[in-house]
C-alpha atoms as one frame of an Amber mdcrd trajectory, in Angstrom:
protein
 -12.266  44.670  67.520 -13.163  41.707  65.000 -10.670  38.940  64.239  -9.265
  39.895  60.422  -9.367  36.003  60.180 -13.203  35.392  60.328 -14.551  37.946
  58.168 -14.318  38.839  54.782 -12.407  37.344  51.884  -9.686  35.096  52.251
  -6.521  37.295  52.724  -2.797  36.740  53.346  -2.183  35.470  57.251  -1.343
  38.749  58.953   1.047  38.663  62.281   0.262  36.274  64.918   0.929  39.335
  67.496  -2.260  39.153  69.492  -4.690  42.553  69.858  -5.376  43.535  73.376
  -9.081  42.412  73.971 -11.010  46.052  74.661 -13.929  46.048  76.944 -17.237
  47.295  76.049 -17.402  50.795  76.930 -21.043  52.757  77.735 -22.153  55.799
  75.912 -23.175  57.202  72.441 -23.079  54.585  69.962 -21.822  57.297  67.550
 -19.972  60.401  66.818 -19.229  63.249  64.188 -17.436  62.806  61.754 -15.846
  65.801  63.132 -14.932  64.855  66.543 -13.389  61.584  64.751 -11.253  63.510
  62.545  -9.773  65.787  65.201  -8.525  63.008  67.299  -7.153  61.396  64.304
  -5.537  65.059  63.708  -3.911  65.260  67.300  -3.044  61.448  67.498  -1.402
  61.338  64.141   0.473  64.989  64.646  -0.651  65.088  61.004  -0.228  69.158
  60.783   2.055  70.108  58.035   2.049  66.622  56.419   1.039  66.325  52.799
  -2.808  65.859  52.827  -3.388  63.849  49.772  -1.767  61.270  51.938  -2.155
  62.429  55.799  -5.834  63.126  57.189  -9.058  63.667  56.054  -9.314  62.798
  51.783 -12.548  61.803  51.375 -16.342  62.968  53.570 -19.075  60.502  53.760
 -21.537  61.033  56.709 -21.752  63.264  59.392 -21.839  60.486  61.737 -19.854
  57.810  62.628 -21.071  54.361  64.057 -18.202  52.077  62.578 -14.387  52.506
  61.849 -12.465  49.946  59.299  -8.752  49.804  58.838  -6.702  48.428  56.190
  -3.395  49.162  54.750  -5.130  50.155  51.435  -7.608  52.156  49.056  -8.259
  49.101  47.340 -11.682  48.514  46.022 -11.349  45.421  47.926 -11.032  47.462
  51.424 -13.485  49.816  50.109 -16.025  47.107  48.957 -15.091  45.400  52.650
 -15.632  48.170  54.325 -19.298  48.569  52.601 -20.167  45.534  53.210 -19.383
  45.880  57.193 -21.390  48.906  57.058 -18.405  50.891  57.900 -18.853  55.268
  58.294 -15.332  55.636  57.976 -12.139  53.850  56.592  -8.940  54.682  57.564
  -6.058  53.359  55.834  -2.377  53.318  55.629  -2.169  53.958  51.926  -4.437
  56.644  50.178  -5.076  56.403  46.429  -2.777  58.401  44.175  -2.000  59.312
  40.600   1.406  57.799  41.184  -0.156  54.172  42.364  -3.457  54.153  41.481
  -3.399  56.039  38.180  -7.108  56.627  36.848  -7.991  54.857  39.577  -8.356
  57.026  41.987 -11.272  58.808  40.958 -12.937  55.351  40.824 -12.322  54.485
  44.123 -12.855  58.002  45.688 -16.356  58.026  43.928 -16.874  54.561  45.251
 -16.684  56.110  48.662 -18.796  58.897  48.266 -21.418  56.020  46.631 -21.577
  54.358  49.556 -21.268  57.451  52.237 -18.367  56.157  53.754 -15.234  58.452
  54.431 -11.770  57.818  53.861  -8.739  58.817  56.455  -5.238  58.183  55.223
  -2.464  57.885  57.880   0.352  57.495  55.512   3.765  59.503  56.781   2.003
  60.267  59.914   1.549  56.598  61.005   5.397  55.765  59.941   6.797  58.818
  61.538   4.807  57.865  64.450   6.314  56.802  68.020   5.406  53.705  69.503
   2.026  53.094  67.519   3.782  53.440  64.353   4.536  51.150  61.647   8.302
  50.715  62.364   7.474  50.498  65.477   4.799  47.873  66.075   6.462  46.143
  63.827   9.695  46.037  66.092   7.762  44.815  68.705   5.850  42.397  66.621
   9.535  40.536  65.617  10.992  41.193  69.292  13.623  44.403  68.689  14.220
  46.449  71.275  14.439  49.997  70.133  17.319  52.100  70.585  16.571  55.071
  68.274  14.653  56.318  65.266  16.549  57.814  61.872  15.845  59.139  58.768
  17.113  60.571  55.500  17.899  64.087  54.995  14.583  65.774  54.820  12.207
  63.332  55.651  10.438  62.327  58.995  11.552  59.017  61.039  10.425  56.665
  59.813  12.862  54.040  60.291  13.544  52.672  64.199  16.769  50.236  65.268
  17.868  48.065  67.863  18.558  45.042  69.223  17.403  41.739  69.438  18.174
  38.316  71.209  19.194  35.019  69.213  20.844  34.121  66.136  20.276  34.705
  62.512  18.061  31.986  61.541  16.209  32.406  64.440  15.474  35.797  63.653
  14.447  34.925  60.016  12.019  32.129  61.589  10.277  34.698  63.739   9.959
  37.411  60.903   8.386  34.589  58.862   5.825  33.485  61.906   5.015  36.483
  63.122   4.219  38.209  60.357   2.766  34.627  58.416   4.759  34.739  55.324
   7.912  33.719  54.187  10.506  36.044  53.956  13.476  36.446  51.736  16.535
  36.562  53.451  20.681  37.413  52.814  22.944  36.252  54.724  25.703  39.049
  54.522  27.646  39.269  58.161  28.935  37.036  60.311  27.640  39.721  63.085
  23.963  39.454  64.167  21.795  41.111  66.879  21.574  45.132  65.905  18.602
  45.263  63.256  17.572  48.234  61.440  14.135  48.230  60.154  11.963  50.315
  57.492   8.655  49.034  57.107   6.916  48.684  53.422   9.126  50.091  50.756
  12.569  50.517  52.634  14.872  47.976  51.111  16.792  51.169  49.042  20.627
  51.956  49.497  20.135  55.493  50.933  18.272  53.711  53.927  20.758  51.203
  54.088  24.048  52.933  54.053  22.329  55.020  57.488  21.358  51.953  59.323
  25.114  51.111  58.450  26.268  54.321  59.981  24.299  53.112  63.086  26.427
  50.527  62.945  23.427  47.926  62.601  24.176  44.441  61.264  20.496  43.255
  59.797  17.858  45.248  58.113  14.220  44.346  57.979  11.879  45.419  55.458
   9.130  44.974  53.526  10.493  45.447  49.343  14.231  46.185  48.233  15.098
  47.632  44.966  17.866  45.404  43.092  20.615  47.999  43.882  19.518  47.972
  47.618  20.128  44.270  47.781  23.592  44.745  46.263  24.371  47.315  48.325
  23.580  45.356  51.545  25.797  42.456  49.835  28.589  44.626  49.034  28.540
  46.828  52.480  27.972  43.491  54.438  24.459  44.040  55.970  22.150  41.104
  56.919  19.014  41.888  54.583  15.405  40.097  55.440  12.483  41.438  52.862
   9.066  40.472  54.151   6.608  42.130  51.959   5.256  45.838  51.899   1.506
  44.692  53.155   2.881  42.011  55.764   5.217  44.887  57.045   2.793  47.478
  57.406   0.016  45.280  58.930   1.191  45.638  62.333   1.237  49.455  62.612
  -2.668  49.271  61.459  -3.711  46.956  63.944  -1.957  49.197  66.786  -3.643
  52.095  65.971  -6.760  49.931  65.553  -6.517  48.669  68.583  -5.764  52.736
  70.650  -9.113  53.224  68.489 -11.214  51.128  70.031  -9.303  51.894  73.217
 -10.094  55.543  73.196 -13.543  55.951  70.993 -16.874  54.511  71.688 -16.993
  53.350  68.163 -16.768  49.849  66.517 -13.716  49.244  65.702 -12.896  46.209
  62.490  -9.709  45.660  61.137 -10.387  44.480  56.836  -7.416  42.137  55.172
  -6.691  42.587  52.042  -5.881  39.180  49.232  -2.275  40.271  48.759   0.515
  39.738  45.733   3.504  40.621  46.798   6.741  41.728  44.946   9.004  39.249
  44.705  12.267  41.778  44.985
C-alpha cells in the first residue's frame, strides 16, 4: 500500500499509526468488478443498509487492477484517484443531495468519465467491529474497548473503554496520533473511561449514553454547540479532533485487510482538509 505522504497533493498529516507492510502476493493482476464488490458486500455486512451510502453507487469497468481509498467523494479524491489510474474508489463518504447538493451529479459523472467505480462504506464501516472507524480509531489513541453503543434505532457506531494516563496526556496523544490539534474541555476531575464517536458525534443524544456508561471523556471528530454544553453541564471530558482526522484511521484499516486479502493494488488518497472549528 503507498505512503498517503508521498503522493498526491499536499493534505492534512493523517495518524502516525503505522500500516502493516503487506507482501507481494502471486496471481492475477486483476479482478471483476464483481468479485470485488461481493467481498466488499460480505466484509462490510452491508445487506439492509441504505445504498446511496453502503455498497456499490457508481460502475466503471469490468475489471479491476487498482483500489483507492479516501474518506470522500471529493473531486479531489476522484481527480486523485484518476490520476493513480485507479478502477475503483472506495470511500467513507458517498456524495449526497444533503452534502453535496448539485454536486453530486458532477462528481458521479466524473466517475463514469474516467471509468472508475465508486464503493461507499459509510454506516457499514462505522457499525463495523474491529476494522471500523470507532474502532481503529480506539486503537489508534490507545483505548481499550469494553463495549459498543448506540442510539435508539441506529447501528453501533460508537465503542468505549479505557485508557492509561492522565488528561493531558491523553489530549497530547489524540493530537499526535492523529497530526492535528485538537480542541479539548476539561469538564471532570475523573479521567481514564473514554467514549468515542468518530466524525460527526460531538451531539447531546450521544453524549448523555456514553454518560449512562458511566464514561468520563468523549472523543470525537465535530460537536454541535449544545453538545459542548451539554458535556459542560453533565461533567464529561470533551476532545473534538476533526471529522476527516477521525475517520482516517478506519480507511486505512480496511485499506490495509484489502491489500491483505485481494491481489489488487491497494493506495490510500489524502484529501487538503478544512475543518470545522466547533
Amino acid at each position: 500500500m503507498e505512503n498517503p505522504s508521498t503522493e498526491g497533493p499536499a493534505a492534512t498529516p493523517g495518524p502516525t499509526l503505522p500500516v502493516e507492510p503487506v507482501p507481494p502476493m502471486a496471481g492475477p493482476a486483476t479482478m471483476p468488478l464483481v468479485e470485488v464488490t461481493a467481498y466488499l458486500d460480505e466484509l462490510l455486512q452491508v445487506a439492509g443498509l441504505e445504498p446511496s451510502g453502503n455498497g456499490l453507487v457508481v460502475e466503471g469497468r469490468p475489471q479491476v487492477a487498482k483500489v483507492g481509498l479516501a474518506v470522500n467523494c471529493s473531486f479531489q479524491a476522484i481527480d486523485s484517484a484518476a490520476e493513480r489510474r485507479c478502477d475503483l474508489l472506495i470511500t467513507h463518504h458517498a456524495a449526497w443531495p444533503s452534502t453535496d447538493a448539485h454536486l453530486v451529479d458532477q462528481k458521479y459523472d466524473r466517475l463514469r468519465q474516467s471509468g472508475i467505480s465508486l464503493y461507499a462504506a459509510h454506516d457499514c464501516l462505522d457499525q463495523l467491529r474491529d476494522l471500523g472507524t470507532a474502532d481503529a480509531l480506539a486503537r489508534a489513541v490507545q483505548v481499550a474497548i469494553q463495549g459498543a453503543f448506540a442510539l435508539d434505532g441506529e447501528g453501533e457506531s460508537g465503542v468505549h473503554g479505557l485508557t492509561t494516563g492522565h488528561w493531558l496526556e491523553f489530549v497530547a496523544r489524540v493530537g499526535n496520533r492523529l497530526g492535528v490539534e485538537p480542541r479539548a474541555w476539561k469538564n471532570s476531575d475523573s479521567f481514564g473511561h473514554v467514549a468515542i464517536v468518530p466524525g460527526g458525534g460531538g451531539r447531546p443524544e450521544w453524549m448523555a449514553r456514553a454518560h449512562a456508561l458511566a464514561c468520563d471523556t468523549f472523543l470525537t471528530g465535530e460537536a454541535l454547540m449544545f453538545g459542548i454544553l451539554f458535556a459542560k453541564e453533565a461533567g464529561l471530558n470533551l476532545v473534538v479532533a476533526g471529522h476527516y482526522a477521525t475517520e482516517i484511521p478506519g480507511v486505512l484499516s480496511l485499506s490495509a485487510r484489502l491489500a491483505r486479502d485481494l491481489r489488487l493494488e491497494v493506495t490510500f488518497i489524502p484529501e487538503a482538509m478544512v475543518e470545522a472549528a466547533g
